[in-house]
Structures are given as structure tokens and as C-alpha cells.
C-alpha positions in Angstrom: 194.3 54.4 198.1 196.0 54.1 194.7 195.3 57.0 192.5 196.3 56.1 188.7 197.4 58.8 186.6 195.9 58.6 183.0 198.4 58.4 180.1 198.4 60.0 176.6 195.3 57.9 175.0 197.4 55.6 172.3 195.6 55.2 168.6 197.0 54.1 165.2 199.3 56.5 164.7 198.4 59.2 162.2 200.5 61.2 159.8 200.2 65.1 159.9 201.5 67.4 157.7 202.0 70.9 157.1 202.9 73.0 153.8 203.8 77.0 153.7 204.8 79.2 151.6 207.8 80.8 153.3 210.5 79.0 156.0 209.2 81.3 158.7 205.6 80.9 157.7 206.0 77.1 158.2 208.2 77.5 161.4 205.0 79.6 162.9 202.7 76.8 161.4 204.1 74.2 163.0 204.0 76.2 166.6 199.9 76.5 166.2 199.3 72.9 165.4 201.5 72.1 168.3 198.8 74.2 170.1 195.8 73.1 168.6 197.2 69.1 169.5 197.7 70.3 173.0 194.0 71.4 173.2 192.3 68.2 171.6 193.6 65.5 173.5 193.3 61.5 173.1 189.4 61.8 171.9 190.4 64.6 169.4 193.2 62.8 168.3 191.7 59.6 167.5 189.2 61.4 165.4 192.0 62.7 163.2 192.4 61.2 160.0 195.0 58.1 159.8 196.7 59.6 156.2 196.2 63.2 155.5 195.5 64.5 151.8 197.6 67.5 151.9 197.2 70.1 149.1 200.3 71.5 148.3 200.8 74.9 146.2 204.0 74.8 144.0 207.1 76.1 146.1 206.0 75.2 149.8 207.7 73.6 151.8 206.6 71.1 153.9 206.7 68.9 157.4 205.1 66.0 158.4 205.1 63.9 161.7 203.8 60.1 162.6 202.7 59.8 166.2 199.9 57.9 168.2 199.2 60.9 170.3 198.5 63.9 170.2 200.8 64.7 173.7 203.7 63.1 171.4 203.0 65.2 168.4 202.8 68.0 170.2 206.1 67.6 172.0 207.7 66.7 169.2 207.0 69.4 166.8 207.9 71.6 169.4 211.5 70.4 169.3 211.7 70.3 165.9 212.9 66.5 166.6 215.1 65.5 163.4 214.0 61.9 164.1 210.7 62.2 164.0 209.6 65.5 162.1 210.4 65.5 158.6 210.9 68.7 157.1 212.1 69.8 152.8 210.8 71.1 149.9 209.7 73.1 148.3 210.8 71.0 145.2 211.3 67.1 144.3 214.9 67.8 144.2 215.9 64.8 146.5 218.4 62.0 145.3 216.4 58.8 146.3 219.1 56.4 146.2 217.3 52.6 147.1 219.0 50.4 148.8 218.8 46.1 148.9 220.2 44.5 151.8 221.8 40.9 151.8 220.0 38.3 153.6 220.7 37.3 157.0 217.9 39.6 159.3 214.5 37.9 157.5 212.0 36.7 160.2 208.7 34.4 159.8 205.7 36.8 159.3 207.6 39.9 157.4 206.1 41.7 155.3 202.7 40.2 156.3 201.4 43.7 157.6 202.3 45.4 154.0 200.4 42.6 152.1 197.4 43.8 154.2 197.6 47.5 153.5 199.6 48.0 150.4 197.4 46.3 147.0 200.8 46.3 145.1 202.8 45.0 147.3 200.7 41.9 147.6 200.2 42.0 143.7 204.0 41.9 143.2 204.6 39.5 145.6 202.3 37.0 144.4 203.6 37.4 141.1 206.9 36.7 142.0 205.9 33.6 144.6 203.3 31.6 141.6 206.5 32.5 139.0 208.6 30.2 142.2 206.5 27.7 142.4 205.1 27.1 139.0 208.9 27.3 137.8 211.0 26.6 139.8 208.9 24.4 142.5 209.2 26.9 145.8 206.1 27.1 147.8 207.7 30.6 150.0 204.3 31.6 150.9 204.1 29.0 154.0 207.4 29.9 154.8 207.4 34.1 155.2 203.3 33.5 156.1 203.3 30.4 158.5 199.7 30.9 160.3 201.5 30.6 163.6 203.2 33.8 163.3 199.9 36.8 163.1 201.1 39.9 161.7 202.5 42.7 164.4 204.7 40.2 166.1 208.0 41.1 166.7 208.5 38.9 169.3 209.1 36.0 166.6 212.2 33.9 167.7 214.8 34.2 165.1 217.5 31.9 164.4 218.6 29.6 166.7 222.2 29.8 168.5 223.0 26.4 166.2 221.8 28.1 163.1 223.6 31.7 163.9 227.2 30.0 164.8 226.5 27.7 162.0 226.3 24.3 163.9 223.9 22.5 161.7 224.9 21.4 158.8 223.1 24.6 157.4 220.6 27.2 158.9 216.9 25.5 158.8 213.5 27.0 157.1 213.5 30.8 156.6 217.5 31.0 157.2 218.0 28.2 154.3 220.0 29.4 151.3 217.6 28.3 148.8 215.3 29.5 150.3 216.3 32.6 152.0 217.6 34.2 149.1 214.7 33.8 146.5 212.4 35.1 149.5 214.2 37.9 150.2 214.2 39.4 145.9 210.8 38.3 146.2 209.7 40.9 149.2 212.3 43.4 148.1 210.8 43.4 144.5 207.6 43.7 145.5 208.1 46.7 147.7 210.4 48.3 145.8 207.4 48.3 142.7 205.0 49.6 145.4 206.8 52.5 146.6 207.6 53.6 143.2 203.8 53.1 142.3 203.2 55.4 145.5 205.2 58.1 143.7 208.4 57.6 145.2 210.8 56.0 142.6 214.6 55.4 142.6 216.9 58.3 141.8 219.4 55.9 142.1 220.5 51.6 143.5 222.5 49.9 144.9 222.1 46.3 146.8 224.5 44.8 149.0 225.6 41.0 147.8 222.8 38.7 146.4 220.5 42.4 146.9 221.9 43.8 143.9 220.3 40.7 141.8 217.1 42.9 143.2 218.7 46.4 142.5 220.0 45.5 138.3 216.4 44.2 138.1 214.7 47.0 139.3 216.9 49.0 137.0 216.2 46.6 133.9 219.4 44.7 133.6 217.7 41.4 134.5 214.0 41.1 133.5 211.9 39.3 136.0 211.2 36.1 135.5 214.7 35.8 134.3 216.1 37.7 137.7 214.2 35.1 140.0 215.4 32.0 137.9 219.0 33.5 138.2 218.8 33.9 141.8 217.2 30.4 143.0 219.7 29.0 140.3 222.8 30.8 142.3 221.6 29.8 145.4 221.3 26.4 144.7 224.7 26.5 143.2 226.2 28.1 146.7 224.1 25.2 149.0 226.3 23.0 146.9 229.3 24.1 148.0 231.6 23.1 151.3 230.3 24.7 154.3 232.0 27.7 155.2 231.8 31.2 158.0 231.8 34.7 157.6 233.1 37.0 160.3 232.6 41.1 160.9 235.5 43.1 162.0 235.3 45.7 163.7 238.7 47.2 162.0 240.2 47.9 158.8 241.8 45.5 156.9 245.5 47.1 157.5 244.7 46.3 160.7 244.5 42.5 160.4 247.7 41.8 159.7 249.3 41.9 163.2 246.9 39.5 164.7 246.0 37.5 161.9 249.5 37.5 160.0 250.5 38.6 156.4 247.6 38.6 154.3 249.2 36.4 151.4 249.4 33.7 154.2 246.0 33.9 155.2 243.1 30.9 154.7 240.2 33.7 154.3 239.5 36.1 151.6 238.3 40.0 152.3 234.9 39.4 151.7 233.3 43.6 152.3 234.7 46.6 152.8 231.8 48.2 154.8 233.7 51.0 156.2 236.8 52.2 157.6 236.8 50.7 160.7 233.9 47.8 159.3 235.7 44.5 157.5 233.9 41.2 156.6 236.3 38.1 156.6 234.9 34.7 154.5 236.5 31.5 154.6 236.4 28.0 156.1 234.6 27.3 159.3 238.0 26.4 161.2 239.7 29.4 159.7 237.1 31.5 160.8 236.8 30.3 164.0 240.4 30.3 164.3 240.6 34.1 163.3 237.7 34.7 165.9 239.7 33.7 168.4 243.3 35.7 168.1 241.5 38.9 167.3 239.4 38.5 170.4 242.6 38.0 172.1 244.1 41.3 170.6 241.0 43.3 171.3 239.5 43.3 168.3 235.7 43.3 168.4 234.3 40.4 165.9 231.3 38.6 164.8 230.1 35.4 163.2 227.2 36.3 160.8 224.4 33.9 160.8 225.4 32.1 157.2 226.5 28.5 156.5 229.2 29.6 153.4 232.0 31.4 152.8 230.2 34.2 150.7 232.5 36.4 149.0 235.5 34.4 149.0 237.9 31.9 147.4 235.4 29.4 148.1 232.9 30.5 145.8 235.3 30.9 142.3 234.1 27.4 141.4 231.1 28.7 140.8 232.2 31.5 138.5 232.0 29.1 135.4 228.2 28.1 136.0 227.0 31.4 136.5 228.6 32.4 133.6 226.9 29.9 131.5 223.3 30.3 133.4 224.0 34.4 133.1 224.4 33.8 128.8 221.2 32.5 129.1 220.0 35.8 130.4 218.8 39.2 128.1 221.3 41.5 130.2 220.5 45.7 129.3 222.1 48.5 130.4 220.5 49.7 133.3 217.4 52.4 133.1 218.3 53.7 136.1 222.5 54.2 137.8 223.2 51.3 139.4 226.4 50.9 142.1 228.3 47.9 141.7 229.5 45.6 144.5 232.7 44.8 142.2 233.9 48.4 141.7 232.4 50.6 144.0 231.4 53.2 141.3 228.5 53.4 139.2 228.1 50.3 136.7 229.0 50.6 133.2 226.7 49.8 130.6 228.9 47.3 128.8 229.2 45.4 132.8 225.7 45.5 133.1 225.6 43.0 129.9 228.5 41.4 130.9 228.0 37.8 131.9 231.3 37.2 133.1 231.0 40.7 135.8 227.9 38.9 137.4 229.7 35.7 137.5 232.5 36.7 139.5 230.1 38.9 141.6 229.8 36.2 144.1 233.3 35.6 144.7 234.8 39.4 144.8 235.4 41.5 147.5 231.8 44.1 148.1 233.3 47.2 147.9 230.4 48.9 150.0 231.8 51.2 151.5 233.3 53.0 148.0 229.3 52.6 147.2 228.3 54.7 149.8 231.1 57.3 149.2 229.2 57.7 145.8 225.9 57.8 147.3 226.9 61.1 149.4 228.5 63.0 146.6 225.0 62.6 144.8 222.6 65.8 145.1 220.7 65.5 148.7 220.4 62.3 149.4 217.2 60.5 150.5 218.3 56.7 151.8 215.7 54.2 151.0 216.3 51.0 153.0 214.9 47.9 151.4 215.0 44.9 153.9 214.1 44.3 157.5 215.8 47.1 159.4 218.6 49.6 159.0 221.5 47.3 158.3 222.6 49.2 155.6 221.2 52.8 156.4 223.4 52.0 159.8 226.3 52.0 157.8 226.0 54.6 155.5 225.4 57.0 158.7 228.5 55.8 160.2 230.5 56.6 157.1 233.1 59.3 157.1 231.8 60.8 153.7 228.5 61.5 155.2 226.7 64.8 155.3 226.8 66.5 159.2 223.2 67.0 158.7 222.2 63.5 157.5 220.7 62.0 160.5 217.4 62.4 158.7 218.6 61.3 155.2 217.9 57.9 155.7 214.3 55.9 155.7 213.2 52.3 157.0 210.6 50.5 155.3 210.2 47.2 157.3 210.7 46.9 160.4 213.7 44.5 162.7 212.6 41.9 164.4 212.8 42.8 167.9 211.2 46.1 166.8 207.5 47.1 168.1 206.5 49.6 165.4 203.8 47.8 163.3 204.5 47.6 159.2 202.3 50.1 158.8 203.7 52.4 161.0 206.4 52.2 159.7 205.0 52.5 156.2 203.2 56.0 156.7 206.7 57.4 158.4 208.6 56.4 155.4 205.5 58.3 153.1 205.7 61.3 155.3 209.5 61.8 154.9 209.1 61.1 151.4 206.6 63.3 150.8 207.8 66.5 152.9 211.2 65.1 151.0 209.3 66.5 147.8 207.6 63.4 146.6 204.1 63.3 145.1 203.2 60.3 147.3 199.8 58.9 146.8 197.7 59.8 149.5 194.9 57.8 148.4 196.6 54.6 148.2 197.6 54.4 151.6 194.1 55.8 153.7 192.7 52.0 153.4 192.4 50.3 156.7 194.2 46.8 156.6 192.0 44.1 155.3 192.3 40.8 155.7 193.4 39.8 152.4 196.6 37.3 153.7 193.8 35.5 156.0 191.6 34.9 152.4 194.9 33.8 150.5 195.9 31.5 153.2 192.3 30.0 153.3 
């Protein structure tokens, strides 16, 4: 006879927090609800609200924890486990820096679970998707919401091996310049609105190549409708263009040399400086592939990223003369809130911010990201908001040799990857409890819903 062991009972997960006046008060809170979750079990557990309301007197400081458990939440708190249980306060003093990936890591159905749960969020997106199509003649909705993909897959086959080596002509549906980019500001717009209306707004931006069209918006450089015209615009401008390859290096560019030969000699451009030891290389397909090839015979680790042009590179300069002219077409303002620049590497001017000519030759100049983040950790405690599918970006910034030794929990997610299992939501009420035990006056209320089937309805 087999006897079967029950497991923890598995729920939604739910968000529990703590506040305290004292450190040590907290510490000794934390031990009794770690108690009090080993007593109540699955049943007990389930009965627990999903989103606490917490009331906080001024000066406590605070701890929260997202589990599906109450074994797990237990366990965890107990270890006081950095990844999981967020602890700050007392005050809002947190630097929330927000950060706007590139495209490349998009998947059919993303953001579907947000548009269920989160009433801005879908507001915002729909605002920028009937401005798309009644402007510019993109239906996107179809395209991120196809009714074959149901919210909470992460299963959802990604790009093909002839769209990620770039063996089509160009990537097809979701992975389409003209369409991917547009999509992607869309969603990132959108979110970014509806974690600020949450009570969690930017500190500080930055955006990492066509995300920092989403970044000088947020900050009022670009207004909106203007922002998305500018971006479909550009990308149509890029699809335009010869096809070409981009390559990460696992090496500095000093490095490059030996196996690649002088730099003046060579048929790519330095398209990112993501770190150190982290180098993107943009050119022609051939010269790409050819570079692939003698620094994999040198031991050097590389990459092809999923694109079908040479972003960042000598490639795109004939384009610097029509973005100029589509960017004087454009109220630019200085920017509301600091804003990084992908050009520089340091904080962006106010006379660059209404510069058409420094947008124009954004596309075509090397991303200095990894000067960005070296800003980004001198700033006062600073709170990582990832905007994009994954932790492409928060990867990096924990990998650079500026950062904090205590940053590990400095950084927060707000979609999920996707090969990842954690629902939207999940994900959702982890990045409110760090907030919030960050300091932030998150909105307790606008997050206890239940999902509703409000992306069913739009889709008829």
C-alpha cells in the first residue's frame, strides 16, 4: 500500500505585512506570526485575506511577504529570506529609479493578467492601442491578446530558431519591428501610469534603447500622442533599412581587439556598453556572423540577439536626418522628472531633452548603460523598478561593479519572463509589498479586487 503524504495546501498567494515601532519590536513580530502561520495551516491560510490593509503609525518600519502557504511563509520569515521578505522604513526615503527595457523578450498574452486586475492599466493601454489604430492604423490588441494564448501561460512558444538567428527576412507577428516596438511603449506606458497611480512613482528613469521613448515620456519630454507617433514613425523608418545582426559579448570592448582585429578596421559598430565584462556588437549579418565565429574560437562567450537590424550602429545614421525632421515636429520639454540618457550616460540636460538633433542620433550611438547604472547606485537607496517582461535589465544592474553589497533586494519585477510560472498578479502584489515595506503609500484598495473578466468582454 501507497501511503501519500499531503503537501502545504497551495492558494493565491497572499501578501502579509507587518509594521513596528522599533527594529527589535519588528524582529520579535515577525517570530510570532511565523508561529501563528505554523498553527493555522492550508484552511487558515486560505481564509487570509489576498491584499492586506495595513495601518501604519508614522516611523515604523515595516516587512511584508508574498507566499501561497502558510508552511512557506512561515519558513521564510523565519530566515529572514532577502528574496522573498521585504523589510524598510520607517520613511519614504527610497530612490525609485524605473527602468524601460528594449524589446526583444515580449511574448503573446503579456500583460493580459494586469488588464484583468489593475483598472489603470487597462485604461492606459486602451488609450494608447485606439490612439494606434485610429492614427496610425495598428490593431496591437489581437496581437499581445490573441484568444489562443489564456492568461497564466508561460508555456507560450516564443520566437522561432529562424526569427531568433534572424533567417527570415525579418522576425514575424509580435517580434516585427513595427510592431514590436509600438507594443512594447504601449504596455510599458500603461504600467508605468498604474504603478504611479498605486502610489509608487518614479524618483528617477531611465530606458534602455527605443525604452527611453517610454522613459522622456513618462518624464514629460514627449507628450503622448506625440511619443506613440514618434515611435511607430522610427520603427517604420528602421524596417526600412538593410537587414542587419546584433551580437552580446561576454567581454569588454578592450578585449575585442585581439580576436576581432583593430577596431578602426572593423565592419561593426559598439552598439552598448552594458558592463565591464557585457559588450553589444551591431553590424551586417555577415559581419556578425563572421565575428561570432573567431570569438567562439578564442573563447569568448557570444550571442545573437533575436533582432533583424543593426540597432545602434553605422547602419542606422541614415536615419538621423528623418528623425530629426519627424522630432521638429514634436513639443520637446525639459523633463519633470531626471532622466538618464542612453547617449551620455549621465542625467539628461534640459536643453538635450528639447534637442531634436540628441534624439535623432539616439538610434545610431553607442547606449552607454552601463555609465547609467553607475549613476543609478550613487543615488540615495535605490529601489529598481523593472518595466518589461523579466529582469533583463535589473540582471545587469546587479551584476555591476558599482552596486551596493546589500542590493540583492533593491531591485523589483513587474511582469513576469516567459518561461516563468508566477502568475501577473503574483507578481504584482510582490512588487506592492516591496514597495510598500520600501516606504510607499501603496493603495491597498486598488489591488484587493479579484480578476474579472474584463479582456474576455473587450475581446467579445
Amino acid at each position: 500500500m501507497t501511503v501519500r503524504v499531503p503537501g502545504p495546501v497551495s492558494v493565491p498567494p497572499r501578501l502579509l505585512t507587518l509594521s513596528a515601532p522599533t527594529p527589535d519590536l519588528l524582529e520579535r513580530a515577525t517570530d510570532d506570526l511565523a508561529d501563528r502561520l505554523d498553527a493555522m495551516g492550508g484552511a487558515g491560510f486560505a481564509r487570509l485575506p489576498a491584499v492586506p490593509a495595513p495601518p501604519v503609525t508614522p516611523g515604523a518600519v515595516r516587512r511584508a511577504v508574498l507566499a501561497d502557504s502558510a508552511e512557506r511563509a512561515a519558513r521564510w520569515l523565519r530566515r529572514r529570506d532577502v528574496r522573498r521578505v521585504f523589510t524598510g522604513g520607517p520613511e519614504d526615503g527610497a530612490s525609485r529609479v524605473f527602468l524601460f527595457s528594449g524589446v526583444g523578450d515580449q511574448y503573446p498574452g503579456l500583460g493580459a493578467g494586469l488588464y484583468r486586475c489593475l483598472p489603470v492599466f487597462r485604461e492606459e493601454l486602451d488609450r494608447c492601442f485606439r490612439m494606434l489604430a485610429d492614427e496610425h492604423g495598428l490593431d496591437l490588441r489581437p496581437v499581445l491578446f490573441p484568444p489562443e494564448v489564456p492568461e497564466g501561460s508561460r508555456g507560450t512558444p516564443g520566437p522561432g530558431p529562424a526569427e531568433v538567428f534572424d533567417r527570415r527576412p525579418e522576425p514575424q507577428g509580435i517580434h516585427r519591428t513595427v510592431v514590436a516596438q509600438p507594443l512594447l511603449f504601449a504596455l510599458q506606458y500603461a504600467l508605468a501610469r498604474a504603478l504611479t497611480g498605486l502610489g509608487a512613482g518614479p524618483s528617477a528613469l531611465a530606458g534602455y534603447s527605443v525604452g527611453e521613448y517610454t522613459a522622456a515620456c513618462v518624464a514629460g519630454v514627449f507628450p503622448l500622442g506625440h511619443a506613440l507617433r514618434l515611435v511607430t514613425e522610427r520603427a517604420g523608418l528602421v524596417d526600412e533599412l538593410p537587414p542587419g545582426a546584433m551580437l552580446a559579448v561576454a567581454a569588454g570592448p578592450e578585449a575585442l581587439d585581439g580576436p576581432l582585429g583593430p577596431a578602426p578596421g572593423r565592419a561593426l559598430s559598439l552598439a552598448a556598453l552594458n558592463g565591464p565584462q557585457q559588450t553589444v556588437l551591431s553590424g551586417s549579418v555577415e559581419a556578425v556572423e563572421e565575428a561570432a565565429a573567431l570569438l567562439t574560437e578564442a573563447g569568448v562567450p557570444c550571442r545573437r540577439l533575436a533582432t533583424a537590424h543593426a540597432y545602434h550602429s553605422a547602419m542606422t545614421r541614415a536615419l538621423t536626418g528623418p528623425l530629426e525632421e519627424l522630432l521638429a515636429t514634436v513639443p520637446l520639454a525639459a523633463p519633470a522628472v531626471p532622466l538618464l540618457s542612453n547617449v551620455t550616460g549621465t542625467w539628461l540636460r534640459d536643453e538635450e531633452a528639447t534637442s531634436p538633433a540628441h534624439w535623432a542620433r539616439q538610434l545610431s550611438r553607442t547606449i552607454r548603460f552601463s555609465d547609467e547604472l553607475a549613476e543609478i547606485w550613487r543615488l540615495p537607496d535605490p529601489l529598481l523598478i523593472e518595466f518589461g517582461p523579466g529582469q533583463a535589465l535589473a540582471r545587469l544592474a546587479l551584476g555591476h561593479p558599482d552596486r551596493p553589497a546589500d542590493a540583492v533586494a533593491s531591485v523589483v519585477q513587474t511582469l513576469p519572463g516567459r518561461l516563468e510560472t508566477r502568475t501577473e498578479r503574483e507578481v504584482l502584489l510582490a512588487a506592492a509589498g516591496r514597495l510598500w515595506a520600501a516606504g510607499a503609500a501603496v493603495d491597498w484598495a486598488a489591488l484587493a479586487g479579484e480578476p474579472a473578466d474584463a479582456l474576455t468582454e473587450e475581446l467579445g
